[in-house]
ROSE-4610 file (N, C-alpha, C; in Angstrom, 1 decimal, always signed):
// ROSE-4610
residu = [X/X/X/X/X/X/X/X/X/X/X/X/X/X/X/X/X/X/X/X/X/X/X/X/X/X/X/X/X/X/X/X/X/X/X/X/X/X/X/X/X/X/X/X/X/X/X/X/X/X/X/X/X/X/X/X/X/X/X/X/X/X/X/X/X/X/X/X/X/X/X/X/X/X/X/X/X/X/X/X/X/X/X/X/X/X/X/X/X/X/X/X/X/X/X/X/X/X/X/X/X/X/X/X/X/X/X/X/X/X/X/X/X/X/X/X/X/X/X/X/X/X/X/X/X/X/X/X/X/X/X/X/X/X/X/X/X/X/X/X/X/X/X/X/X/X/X/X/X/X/X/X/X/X/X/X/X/X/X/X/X/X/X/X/X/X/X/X/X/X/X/X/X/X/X/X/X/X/X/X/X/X/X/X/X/X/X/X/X/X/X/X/X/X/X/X/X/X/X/X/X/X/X/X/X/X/X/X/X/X/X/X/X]
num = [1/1/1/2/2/2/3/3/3/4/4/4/5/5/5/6/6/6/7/7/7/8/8/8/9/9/9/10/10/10/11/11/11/12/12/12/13/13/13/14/14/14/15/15/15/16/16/16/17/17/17/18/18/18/19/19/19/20/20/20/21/21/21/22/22/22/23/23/23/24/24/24/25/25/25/26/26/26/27/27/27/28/28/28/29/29/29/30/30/30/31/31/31/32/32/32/33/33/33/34/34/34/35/35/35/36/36/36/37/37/37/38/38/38/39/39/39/40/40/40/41/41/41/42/42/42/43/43/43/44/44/44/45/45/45/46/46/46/47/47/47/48/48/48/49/49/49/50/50/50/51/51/51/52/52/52/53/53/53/54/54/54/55/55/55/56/56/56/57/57/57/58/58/58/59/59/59/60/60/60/61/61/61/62/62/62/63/63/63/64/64/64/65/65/65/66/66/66/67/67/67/68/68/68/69/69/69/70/70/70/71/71/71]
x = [-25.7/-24.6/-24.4/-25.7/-25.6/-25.0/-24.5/-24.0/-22.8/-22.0/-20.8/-20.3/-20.7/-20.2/-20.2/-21.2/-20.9/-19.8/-19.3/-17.8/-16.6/-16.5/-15.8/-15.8/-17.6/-17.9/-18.0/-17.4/-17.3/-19.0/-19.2/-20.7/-20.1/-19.1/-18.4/-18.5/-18.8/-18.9/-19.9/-20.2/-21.5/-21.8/-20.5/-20.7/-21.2/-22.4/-23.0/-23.9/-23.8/-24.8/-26.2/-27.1/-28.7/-28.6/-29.8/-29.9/-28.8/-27.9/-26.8/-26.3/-25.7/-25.2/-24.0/-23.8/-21.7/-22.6/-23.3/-23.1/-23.3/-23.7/-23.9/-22.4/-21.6/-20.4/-19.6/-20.6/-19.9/-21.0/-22.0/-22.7/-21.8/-21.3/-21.0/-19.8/-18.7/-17.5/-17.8/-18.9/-19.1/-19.4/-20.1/-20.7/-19.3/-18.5/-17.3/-16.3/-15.7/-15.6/-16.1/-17.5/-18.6/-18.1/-18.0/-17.9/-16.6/-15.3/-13.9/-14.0/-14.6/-14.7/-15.4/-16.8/-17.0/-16.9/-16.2/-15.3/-14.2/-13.5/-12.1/-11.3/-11.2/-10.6/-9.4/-8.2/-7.1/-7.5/-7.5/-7.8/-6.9/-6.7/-6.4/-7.2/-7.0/-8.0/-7.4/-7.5/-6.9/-7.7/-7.6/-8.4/-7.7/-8.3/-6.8/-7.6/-7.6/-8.4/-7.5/-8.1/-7.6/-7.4/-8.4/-8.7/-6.9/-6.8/-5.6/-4.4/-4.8/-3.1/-2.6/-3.9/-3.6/-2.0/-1.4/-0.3/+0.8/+0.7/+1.7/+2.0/+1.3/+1.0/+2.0/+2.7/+3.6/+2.9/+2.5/+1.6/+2.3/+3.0/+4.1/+4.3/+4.4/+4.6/+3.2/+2.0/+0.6/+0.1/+0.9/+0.7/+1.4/+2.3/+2.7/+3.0/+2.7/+2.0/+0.8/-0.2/-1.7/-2.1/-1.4/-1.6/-1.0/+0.0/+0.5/+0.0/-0.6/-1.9/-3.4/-3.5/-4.7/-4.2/-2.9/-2.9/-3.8]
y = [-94.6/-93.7/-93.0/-92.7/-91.5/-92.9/-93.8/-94.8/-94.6/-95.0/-94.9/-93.4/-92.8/-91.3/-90.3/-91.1/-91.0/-91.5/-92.3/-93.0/-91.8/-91.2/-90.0/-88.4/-88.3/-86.8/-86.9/-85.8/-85.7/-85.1/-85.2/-84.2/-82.6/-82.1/-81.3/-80.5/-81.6/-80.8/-80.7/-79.0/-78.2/-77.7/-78.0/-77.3/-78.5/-78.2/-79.0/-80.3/-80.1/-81.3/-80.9/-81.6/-81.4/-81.1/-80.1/-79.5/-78.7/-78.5/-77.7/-76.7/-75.5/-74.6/-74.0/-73.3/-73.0/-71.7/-71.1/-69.9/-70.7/-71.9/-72.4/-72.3/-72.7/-72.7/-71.4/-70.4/-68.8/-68.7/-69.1/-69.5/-70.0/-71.3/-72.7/-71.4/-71.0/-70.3/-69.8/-68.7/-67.3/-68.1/-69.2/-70.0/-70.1/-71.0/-71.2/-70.3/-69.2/-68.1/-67.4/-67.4/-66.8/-67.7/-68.9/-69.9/-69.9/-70.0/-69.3/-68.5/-67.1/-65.6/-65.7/-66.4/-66.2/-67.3/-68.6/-69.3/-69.0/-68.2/-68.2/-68.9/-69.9/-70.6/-70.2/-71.6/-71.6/-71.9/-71.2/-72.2/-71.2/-72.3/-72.0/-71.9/-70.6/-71.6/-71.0/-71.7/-71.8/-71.8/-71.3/-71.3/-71.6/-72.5/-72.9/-72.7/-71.7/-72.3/-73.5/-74.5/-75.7/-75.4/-74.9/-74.6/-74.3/-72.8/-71.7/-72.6/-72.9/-73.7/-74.9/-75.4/-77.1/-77.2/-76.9/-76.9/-76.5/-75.5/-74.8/-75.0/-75.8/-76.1/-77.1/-77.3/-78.4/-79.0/-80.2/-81.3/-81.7/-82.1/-83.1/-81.8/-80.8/-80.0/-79.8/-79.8/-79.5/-80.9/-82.1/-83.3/-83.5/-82.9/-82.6/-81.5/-80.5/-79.4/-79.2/-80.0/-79.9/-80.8/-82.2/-83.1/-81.9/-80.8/-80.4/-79.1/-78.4/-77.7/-78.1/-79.4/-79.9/-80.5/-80.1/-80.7/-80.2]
z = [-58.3/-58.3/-57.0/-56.2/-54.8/-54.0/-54.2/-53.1/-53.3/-54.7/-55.0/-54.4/-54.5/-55.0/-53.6/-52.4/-51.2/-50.8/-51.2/-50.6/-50.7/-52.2/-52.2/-51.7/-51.0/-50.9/-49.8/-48.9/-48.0/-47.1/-45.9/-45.2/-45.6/-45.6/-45.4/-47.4/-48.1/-49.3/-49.3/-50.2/-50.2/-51.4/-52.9/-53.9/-55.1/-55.6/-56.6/-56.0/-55.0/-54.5/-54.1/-54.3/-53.5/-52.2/-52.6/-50.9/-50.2/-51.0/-50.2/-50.9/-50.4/-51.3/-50.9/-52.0/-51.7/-50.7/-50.9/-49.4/-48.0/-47.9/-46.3/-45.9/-46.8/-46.3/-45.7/-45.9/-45.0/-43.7/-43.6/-42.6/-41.3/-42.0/-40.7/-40.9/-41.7/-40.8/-40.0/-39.8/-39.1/-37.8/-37.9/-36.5/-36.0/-36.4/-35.8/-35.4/-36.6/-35.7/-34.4/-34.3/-33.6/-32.3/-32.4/-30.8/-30.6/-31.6/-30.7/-30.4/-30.9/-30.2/-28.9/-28.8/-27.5/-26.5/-26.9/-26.4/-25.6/-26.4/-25.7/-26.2/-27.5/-27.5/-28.5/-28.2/-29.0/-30.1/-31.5/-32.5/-33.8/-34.4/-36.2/-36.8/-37.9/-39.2/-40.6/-41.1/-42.4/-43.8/-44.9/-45.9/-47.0/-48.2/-48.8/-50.5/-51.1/-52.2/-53.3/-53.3/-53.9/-55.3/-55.6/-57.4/-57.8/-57.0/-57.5/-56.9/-55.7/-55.2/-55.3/-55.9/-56.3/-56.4/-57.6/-58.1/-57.5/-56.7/-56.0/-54.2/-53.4/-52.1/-52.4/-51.3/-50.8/-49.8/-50.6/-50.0/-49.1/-48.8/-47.8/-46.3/-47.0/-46.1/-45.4/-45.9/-45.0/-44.2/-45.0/-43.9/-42.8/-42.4/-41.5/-40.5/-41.1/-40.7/-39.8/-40.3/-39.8/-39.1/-38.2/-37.5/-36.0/-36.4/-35.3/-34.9/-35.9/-35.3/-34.5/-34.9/-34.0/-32.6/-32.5/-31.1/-29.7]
């Protein structure tokens, strides 16, 4: 099943898997924040809870949206 089921989960998911936990994921932000701040750098970031906006996000609109923020 951990073979299958890696094809769908991303390294990036942290909730309900071994070894990982939903608070690492305020950890890695603060890092990131922490390296644009003392970076310097241009950056976005975005937070989107999926659960609540599933329904209401205009999908079509964030695929095209988000190819032109990573420029």
């Amino acid at each position: 099943m951990r073979s299958t089921l890696s094809c769908y989960i991303s390294p990036e998911q942290y909730g309900f898997l071994h070894d990982k936990q939903i608070h690492d994921v305020v950890a890695n932000s603060q890092e990131c924040m922490h390296s644009i701040h003392t970076k310097h750098l241009n950056a976005s970031i975005m937070k989107v809870d999926l659960h609540k906006a599933y329904g209401c996000l205009d999908w079509e609109y964030l695929r095209l949206v988000l190819p032109k923020i990573a420029l």
